[in-house]
N, C-alpha and C positions, 0 to 999 in steps of 0.2 A: 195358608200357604202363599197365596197372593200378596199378602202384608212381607211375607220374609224378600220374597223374590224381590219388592221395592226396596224393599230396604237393601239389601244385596246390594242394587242396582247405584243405592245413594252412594252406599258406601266404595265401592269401585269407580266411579265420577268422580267423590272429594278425593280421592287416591291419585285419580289422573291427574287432576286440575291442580292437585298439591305440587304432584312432579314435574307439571310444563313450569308452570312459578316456579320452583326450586331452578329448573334449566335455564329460564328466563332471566332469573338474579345472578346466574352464574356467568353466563353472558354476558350481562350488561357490566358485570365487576371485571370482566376478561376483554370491556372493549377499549380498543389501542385507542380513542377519540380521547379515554379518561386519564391516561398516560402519560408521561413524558416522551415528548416528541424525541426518539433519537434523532442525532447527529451526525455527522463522520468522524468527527473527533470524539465520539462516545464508544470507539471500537481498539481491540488491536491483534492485532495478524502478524503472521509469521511469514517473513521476506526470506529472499535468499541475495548474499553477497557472488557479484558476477555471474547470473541467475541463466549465462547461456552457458558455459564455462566446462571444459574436458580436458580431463588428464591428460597432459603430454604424453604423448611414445616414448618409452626407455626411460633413464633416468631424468632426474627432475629435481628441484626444492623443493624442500615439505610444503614451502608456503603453494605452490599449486597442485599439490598431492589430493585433488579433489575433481568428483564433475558432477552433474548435473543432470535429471533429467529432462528433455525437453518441455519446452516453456510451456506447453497445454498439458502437460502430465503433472507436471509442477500444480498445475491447479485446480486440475482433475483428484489425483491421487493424494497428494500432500499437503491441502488448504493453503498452499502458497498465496498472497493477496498483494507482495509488493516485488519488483522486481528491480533488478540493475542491468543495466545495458549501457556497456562501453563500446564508442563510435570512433571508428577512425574513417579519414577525409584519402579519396581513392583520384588520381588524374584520370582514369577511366570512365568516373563521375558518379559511381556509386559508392554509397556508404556501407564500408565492411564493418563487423562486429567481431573482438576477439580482447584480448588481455593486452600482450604487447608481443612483441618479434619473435621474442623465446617463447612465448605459451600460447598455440595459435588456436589450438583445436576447439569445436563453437557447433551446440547445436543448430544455431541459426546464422548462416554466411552474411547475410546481409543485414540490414538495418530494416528494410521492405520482409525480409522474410520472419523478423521476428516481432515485427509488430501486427503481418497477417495473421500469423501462429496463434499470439493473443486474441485477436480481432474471433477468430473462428470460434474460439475455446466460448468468448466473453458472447457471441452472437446464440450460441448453443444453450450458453446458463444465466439468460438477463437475469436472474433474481442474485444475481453476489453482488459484493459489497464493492466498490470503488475500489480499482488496482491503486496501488503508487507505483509508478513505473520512472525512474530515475536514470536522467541519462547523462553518463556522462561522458562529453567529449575529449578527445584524444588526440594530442598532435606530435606531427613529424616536424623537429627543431633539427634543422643544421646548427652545427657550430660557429660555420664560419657566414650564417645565412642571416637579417637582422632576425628578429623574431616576430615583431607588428609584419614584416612583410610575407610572411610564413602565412602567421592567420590570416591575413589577406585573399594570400592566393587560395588557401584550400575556402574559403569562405562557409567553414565548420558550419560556424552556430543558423545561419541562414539555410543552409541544406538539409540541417536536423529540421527545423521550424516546417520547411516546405513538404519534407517527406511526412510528416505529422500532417500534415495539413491533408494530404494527398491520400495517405494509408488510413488514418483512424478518423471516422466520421465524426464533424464538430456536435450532431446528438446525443454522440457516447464520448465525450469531453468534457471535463469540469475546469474550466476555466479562470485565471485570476479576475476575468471580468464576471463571472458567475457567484462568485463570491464578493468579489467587491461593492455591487450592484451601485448605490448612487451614494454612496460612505466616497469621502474624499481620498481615503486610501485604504488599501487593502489591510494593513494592521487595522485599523478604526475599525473598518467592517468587521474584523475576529472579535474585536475586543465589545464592540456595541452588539452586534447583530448575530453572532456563534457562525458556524458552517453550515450550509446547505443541508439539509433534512436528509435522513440515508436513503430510505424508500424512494426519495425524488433521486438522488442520485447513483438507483443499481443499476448494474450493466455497463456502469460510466469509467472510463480514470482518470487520472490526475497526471499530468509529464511534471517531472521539477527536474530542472538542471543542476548536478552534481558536480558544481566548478563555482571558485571562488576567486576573486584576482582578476585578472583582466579580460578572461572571458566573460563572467557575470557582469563587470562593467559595460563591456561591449552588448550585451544584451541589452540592460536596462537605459543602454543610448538610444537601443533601436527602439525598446517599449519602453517610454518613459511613464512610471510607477506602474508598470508594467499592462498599461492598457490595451489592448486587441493580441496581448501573448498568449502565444497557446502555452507554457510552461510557467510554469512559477518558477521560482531559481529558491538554492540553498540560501536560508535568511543569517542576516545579524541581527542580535539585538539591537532594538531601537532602530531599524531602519524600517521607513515608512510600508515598503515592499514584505516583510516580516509577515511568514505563513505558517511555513513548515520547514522544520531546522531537523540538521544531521547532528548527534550527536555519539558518539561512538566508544565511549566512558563511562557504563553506566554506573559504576561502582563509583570513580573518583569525582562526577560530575552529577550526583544520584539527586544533589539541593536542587540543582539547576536544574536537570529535567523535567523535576516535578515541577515546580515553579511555574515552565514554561506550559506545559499540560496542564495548570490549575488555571492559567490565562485563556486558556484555549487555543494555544497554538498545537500545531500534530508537529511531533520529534520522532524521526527515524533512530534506531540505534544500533546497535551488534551484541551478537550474544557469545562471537564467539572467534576465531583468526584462525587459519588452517595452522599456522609456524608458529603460534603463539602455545598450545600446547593442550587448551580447553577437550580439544575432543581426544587427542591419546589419553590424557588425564582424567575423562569423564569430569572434569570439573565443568561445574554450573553454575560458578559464584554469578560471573557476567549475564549470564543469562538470566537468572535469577533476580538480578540487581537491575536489569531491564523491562521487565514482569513487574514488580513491585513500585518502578517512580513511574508506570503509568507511558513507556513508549509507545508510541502507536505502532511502530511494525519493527519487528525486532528480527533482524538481518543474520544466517547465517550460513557456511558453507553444506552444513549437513542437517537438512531439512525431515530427515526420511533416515531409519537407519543403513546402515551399510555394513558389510565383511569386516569384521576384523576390528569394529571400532563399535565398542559401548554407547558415546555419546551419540545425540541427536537432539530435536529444538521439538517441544511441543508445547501449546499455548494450554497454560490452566482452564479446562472449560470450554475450550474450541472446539465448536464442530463445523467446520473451521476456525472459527473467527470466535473471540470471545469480548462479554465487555470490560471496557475498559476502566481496571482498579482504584484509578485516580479520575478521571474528570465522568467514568457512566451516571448517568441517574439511577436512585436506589432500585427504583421499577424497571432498570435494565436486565433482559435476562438473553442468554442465547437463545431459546426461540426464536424471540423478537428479531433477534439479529439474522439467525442466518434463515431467510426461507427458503423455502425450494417448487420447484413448478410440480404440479401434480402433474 
């Protein structure tokens, strides 16, 4: 009887000691050390176009026949991860936020109030992925007024920069100089060195200026190769500054965006136009065509569904955030991607 009890006793031991080893190997094949490192450009998320944005009163054009939930519900509820915010320049000295004259109504009045909104939402959930938060400026031209002395007076791009500077702390910032680090320029650094690690960069976003022409100009006077900029700006190819491009065609433009995604650059795109007819159509082509070259945040008016209208945007695999079809590493998986705090 005492011989069986030993024996029992072995056999219950190799049993344990077989199963820590088994958990132990399982472990060790599930640790992120042996992995590919993700990146920020190994992701893509679902944006919203004019991301503060509310239906007019009474009648309207289809093209703003849409709203918005607020910008913390946006990414609470709906895995929203990239957002737009249109600034216009006030003599009173604040910066309002809205469409234009005719489509005024705007979860967030100000420019302060919708990058607190964020701020709150982003302080509550450090473990998401880096906003794109894209801003673009907005100006009142007279006719009979020159135009350089217009942007003068409202000194737009300077008051966006300082209100950034002011509202979102430079620790929860991904900066052209963050990326650039000691690469001569900011393309080189994409092209030799990839983007910032994701886990180094949760909690964080990224501002890029959604203006091309002589506003972008005027910026990249003030930061030249955009040094000590809190934004990046919308890229050309082949310009040294070249990070993150808008691209908004994803069907007729599908070579190019992969291309730019196989480079490592991040490409914003659209899934879809309020007037253009995608969401009465339940047509997906665009969206679809945006999903497959690999955009990083795939922009649309109807995030979430709504009354009356079939279409809506959701990322294959997103819980929020999924990775990305064209530049993820094979060992990407949405776990990885999205964590969340216990």
């Amino acid at each position: 009887m005492k011989a069986i009890s030993v024996l029992m006793v072995l056999i219950i031991t190799a049993g344990s000691i077989s199963g820590c080893l088994s958990q132990s190997e399982k472990i060790f094949s599930d640790n992120e050390d042996d992995m590919t490192p993700l990146r920020i450009n190994h992701i893509q998320v679902k944006g919203t176009h004019n991301s503060y944005h509310l239906e007019p009163l009474g009648p309207t054009l289809r093209a703003y026949e849409y709203s918005h939930q607020p910008l913390n519900i946006q990414a609470e509820e709906q895995g929203v991860r990239q957002f737009e915010i249109d600034v216009w320049w006030d003599a009173r000295g604040q910066l309002y936020v809205y469409h234009n004259q005719y489509d005024l109504r705007t979860t967030c009045i100000t420019f302060e109030e919708c990058l607190n909104t964020l701020l709150s939402w982003s302080n509550e959930n450090s473990e998401h992925v880096p906003f794109m938060i894209w801003i673009e400026p907005k100006e009142w031209v007279e006719q009979s007024t020159d135009n350089t002395a217009i942007v003068e007076l409202q000194n737009l791009l300077d008051s966006i920069e300082q209100e950034i500077i002011e509202f979102w702390p430079r620790n929860k910032t991904i900066t052209p100089d963050d990326v650039r680090k000691d690469s001569e320029t900011l393309s080189q650094a994409i092209m030799e060195n990839g983007w910032p690690l994701l886990d180094d960069s949760r909690g964080k976003a990224m501002f890029i200026l959604l203006s091309s022409g002589e506003l972008r100009q005027r910026y990249h006077e003030k930061f030249p190769g955009l040094n000590d900029a809190r934004m990046f700006t919308m890229s050309e190819a082949g310009s040294s500054e070249a990070a993150i491009f808008s691209n908004t065609d994803p069907v007729g433009n599908a070579d190019e965006i992969r291309a730019l995604v196989k480079d490592g650059y991040i490409v914003r795109s659209r899934a879809d136009n309020a007037e253009n007819g995608e969401a009465d159509d339940n047509n997906k082509t665009r969206l679809n065509a945006a999903i497959s070259v690999g955009a990083h945040s795939i922009s649309t008016d109807y995030p979430a569904k709504v009354d009356g209208i079939d279409y809506w945007v959701e990322i294959p695999e997103g819980n929020p955030v999924a990775c990305n079809p064209v530049s993820a590493p094979t060992d990407c998986t949405p776990e990885r991607i999205n964590k969340v705090l216990n």
